[in-house]
N, C-alpha and C positions, 0 to 999 in steps of 0.2 A: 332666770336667764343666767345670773350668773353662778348657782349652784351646778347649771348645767356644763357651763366652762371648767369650771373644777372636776367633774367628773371625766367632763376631754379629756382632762389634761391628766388629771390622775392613771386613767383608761391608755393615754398614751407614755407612759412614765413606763406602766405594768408592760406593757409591748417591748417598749427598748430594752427595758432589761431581763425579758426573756429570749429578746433577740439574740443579747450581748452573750447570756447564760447556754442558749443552743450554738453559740456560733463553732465553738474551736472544735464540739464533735462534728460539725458541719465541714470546717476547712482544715484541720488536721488530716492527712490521710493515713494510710497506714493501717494493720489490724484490730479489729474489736474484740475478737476472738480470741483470749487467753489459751485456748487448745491449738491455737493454730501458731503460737509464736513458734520463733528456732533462735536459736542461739550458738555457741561456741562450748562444747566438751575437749575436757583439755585430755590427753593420752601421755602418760606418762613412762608407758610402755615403746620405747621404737627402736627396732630390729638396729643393732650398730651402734648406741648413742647408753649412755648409762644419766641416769637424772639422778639431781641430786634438789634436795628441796634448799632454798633461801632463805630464812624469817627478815620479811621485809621492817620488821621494828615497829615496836611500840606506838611509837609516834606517828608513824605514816600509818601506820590503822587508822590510828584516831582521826587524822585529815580526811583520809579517803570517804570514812564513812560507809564502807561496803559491806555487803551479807557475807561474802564470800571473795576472797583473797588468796590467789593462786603466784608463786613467785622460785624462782630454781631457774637450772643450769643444767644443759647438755651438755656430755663431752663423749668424745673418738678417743680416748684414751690419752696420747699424747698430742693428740690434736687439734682442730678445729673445737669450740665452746661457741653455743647459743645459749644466749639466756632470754627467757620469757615469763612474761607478767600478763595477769589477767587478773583482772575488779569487777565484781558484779555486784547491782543493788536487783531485790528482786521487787521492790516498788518505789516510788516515788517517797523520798525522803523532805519536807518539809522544813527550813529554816537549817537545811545541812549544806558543808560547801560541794559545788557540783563535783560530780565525778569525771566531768572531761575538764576540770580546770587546771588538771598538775598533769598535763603534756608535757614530755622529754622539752619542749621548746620552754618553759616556764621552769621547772624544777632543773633539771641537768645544767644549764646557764647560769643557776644560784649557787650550783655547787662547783664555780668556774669552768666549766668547758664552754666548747667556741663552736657554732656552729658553722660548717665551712662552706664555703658557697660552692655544693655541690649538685649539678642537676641531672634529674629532675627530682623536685620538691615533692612530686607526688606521683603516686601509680594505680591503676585499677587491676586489680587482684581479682579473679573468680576462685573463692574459695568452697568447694564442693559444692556448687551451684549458686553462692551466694556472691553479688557483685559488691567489691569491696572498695571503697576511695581510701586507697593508705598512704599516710603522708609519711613522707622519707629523708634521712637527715644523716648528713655526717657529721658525729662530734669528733673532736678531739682535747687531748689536754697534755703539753709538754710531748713527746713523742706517742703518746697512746691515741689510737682512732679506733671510733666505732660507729659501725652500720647499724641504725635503727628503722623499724617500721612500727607503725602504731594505728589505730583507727577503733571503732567503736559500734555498736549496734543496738535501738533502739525500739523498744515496743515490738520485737521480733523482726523489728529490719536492718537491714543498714544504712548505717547514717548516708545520706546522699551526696553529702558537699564535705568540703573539706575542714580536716581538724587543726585549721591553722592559724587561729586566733592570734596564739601569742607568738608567732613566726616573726613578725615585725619587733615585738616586744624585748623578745631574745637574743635579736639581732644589736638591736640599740644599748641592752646590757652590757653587751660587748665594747660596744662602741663608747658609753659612760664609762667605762675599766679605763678604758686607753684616754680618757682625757674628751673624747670624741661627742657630738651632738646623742642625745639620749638619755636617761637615765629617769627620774617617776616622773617627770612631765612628758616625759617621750611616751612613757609605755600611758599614760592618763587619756591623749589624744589618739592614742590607734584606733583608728576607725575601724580598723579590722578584728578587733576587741568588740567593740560599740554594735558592729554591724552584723553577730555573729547570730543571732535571736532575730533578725530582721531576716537574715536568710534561712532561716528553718521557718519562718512568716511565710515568706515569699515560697519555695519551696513544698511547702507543707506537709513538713516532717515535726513532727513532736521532738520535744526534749527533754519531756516529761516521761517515765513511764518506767517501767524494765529497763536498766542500763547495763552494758559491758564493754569493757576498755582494754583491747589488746595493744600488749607492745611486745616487739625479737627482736634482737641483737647479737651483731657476730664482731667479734674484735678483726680490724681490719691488719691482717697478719703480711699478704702480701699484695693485693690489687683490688681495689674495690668493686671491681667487675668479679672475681670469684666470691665475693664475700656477697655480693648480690645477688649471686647463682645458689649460694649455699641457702638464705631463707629465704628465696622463691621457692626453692622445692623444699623447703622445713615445714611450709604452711602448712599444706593439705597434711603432712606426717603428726605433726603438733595438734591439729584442731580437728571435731568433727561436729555434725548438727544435730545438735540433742532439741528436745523437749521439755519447753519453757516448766509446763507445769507439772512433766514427771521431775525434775530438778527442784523445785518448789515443795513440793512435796514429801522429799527426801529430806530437805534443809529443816523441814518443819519439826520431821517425824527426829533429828538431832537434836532439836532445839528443844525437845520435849524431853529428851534423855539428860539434856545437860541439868535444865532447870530440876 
């Protein structure tokens, strides 16, 4: 009788943890189909605008941890400047730091700018077909402002909810400088930090998988409403939808030349 209870019980043990083991293909949604991802091709070509490449440094490689790191600057000659940045991993990275953790709201704050209480926080973009949640921010530092957009696409979708983690966090750094309530016990309790993996839970969107991390910027020269006009219409000129695994492909076929 009682070898038979151990058997239950072992027999129920084997269950839960195949439960546990099928669940997240279960409640993740999202694609399975590596041919079927899309992602962001950057164009470096666009009619009116001369690019020039950035080397974003040593160091921020090393952080990001990306396959591929795209980073430069548009200009109109004596004009208008966008600059844009793109990070891609092309699998899931293991004991590396995440690649949506150094949001302009984290990093840009560190290196003293102010996020200014400008609304709205956030916008949905259709970007050649692709419905975008991009979160939007005005910095500034001493007289210099700048209009940023950023957001992210995962396992060949886009992210759903918003990339505003450290929104509160960035906020309160500010507020620590001046004397004010904030500073590591402010940003330790953001629940909006904590709650970020709960919502891609609930949601169920992965956060695991193929990642890519776009960010534009235009120095804000005369009104923030043209400077918003200017990368709304950058997007679709900047970005097009490629193929996860002709891009994979390509990356491999370098990586075999370098080696």
């Amino acid at each position: 009788m009682k070898s038979g209870r151990n058997y239950a019980g072992t027999f129920g043990l084997a269950v839960v943890l195949l439960i546990m083991w099928l669940f997240p293909g279960f409640w993740y949604a999202g694609k399975s189909d590596e041919e079927s991802y899309q992602w962001f091709g950057l164009n470096e070509e666009i009619s009116g605008w001369e690019y020039n490449e950035i080397s974003v440094g040593d160091a921020a490689e090393a952080i990001l941890v990306a396959d591929r790191m795209d980073n430069g600057a548009y200009r109109q000659g004596d004009g208008p400047v966008v600059r844009v940045f793109s990070a891609k991993r092309f699998e899931e990275k293991e004991n590396s730091v995440g690649l949506f953790s150094h949001t302009p709201d984290r990093c840009w704050t560190n290196t003293g700018m102010v996020i200014e209480n400008d609304e709205p926080y956030f916008r949905n973009v259709d970007i050649h077909g692709i419905e975008m949640v991009l979160e939007r921010r005005v910095f500034s530092i001493g007289s210099q402002r700048e209009l940023v957009y950023f957001g992210a696409l995962v396992g060949g979708a886009a992210l759903p909810y918003r990339m505003d983690q450290y929104l509160g966090s960035g906020r309160k750094r500010e507020s620590a400088a001046r004397g004010d309530e904030g500073g590591a016990i402010g940003r330790l309790v953001n629940t909006r930090v904590w709650g970020w993996a709960f919502e891609s839970f609930v949601k169920r969107a992965r956060l695991a998988g193929p990642q890519q991390l776009i960010r534009i910027s235009t120095p804000i020269t005369d009104s923030v409403e043209s400077a918003d006009a200017r990368l709304l219409d950058f997007f679709e000129k900047w970005l097009s939808v490629v193929s996860y695994e002709d891009e994979v492909k390509q990356f491999e076929k370098q990586r075999e030349v370098l080696e």
